[in-house]
Structure formats: C-alpha cells, structure tokens
N, C-alpha and C positions, 0 to 999 in steps of 0.2 A: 468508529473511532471516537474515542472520550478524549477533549483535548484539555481539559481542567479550565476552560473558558466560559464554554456555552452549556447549558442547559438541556442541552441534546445531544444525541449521538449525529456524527457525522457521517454516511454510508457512500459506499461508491465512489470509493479511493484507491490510489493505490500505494504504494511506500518503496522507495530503495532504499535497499540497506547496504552499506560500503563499509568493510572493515568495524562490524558490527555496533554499526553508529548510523543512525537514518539519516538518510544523504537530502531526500526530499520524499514530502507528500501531497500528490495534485489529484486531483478526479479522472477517474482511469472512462469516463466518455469518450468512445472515437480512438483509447487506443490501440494500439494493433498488439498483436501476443507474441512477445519476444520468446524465442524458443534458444534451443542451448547451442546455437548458430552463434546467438548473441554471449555468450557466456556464464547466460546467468541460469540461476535454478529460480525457476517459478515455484511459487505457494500459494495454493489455493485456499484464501483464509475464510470462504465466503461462512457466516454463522460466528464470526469469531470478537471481539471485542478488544482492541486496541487501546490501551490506557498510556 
C-alpha cells in the first residue's frame, strides 16, 4: 500500500471497505479469515498496489 507519506510501500495489510469508503487499514498478522459467515466478500489482493 502506497500511502502518500513514506517512502515505501507498506505490505501486510489489510482494508475494509464499508459502503465503498475504507472503513480501516491494520496489519492482517494473527488475523483469522472471515468467511461469508461473516458477510463479507474476501479479496485476495496479494501482488496488488494500493494507492
């Protein structure tokens, strides 16, 4: 993820997006994989660049 701050890319994140607005983005270590129990649709952005 490029956040227009640092100088480097940020990896190993993860994002929700609510009503197509990012709700929050924290480091996805240790979390557990919501599946469509939970309501939502996982994407698997691994290789992708977040600007």
């Amino acid at each position: 993820m490029a956040d227009g701050r640092s100088d480097r890319l940020t990896v190993g994140v993860s994002i929700l997006v609510e009503a197509g607005r990012i709700a929050w983005i924290r480091p996805s270590d240790g979390e557990e994989d919501p599946g469509p129990d939970d309501g939502l649709e996982v994407v698997d952005a691994s290789g992708a660049t977040f600007v």
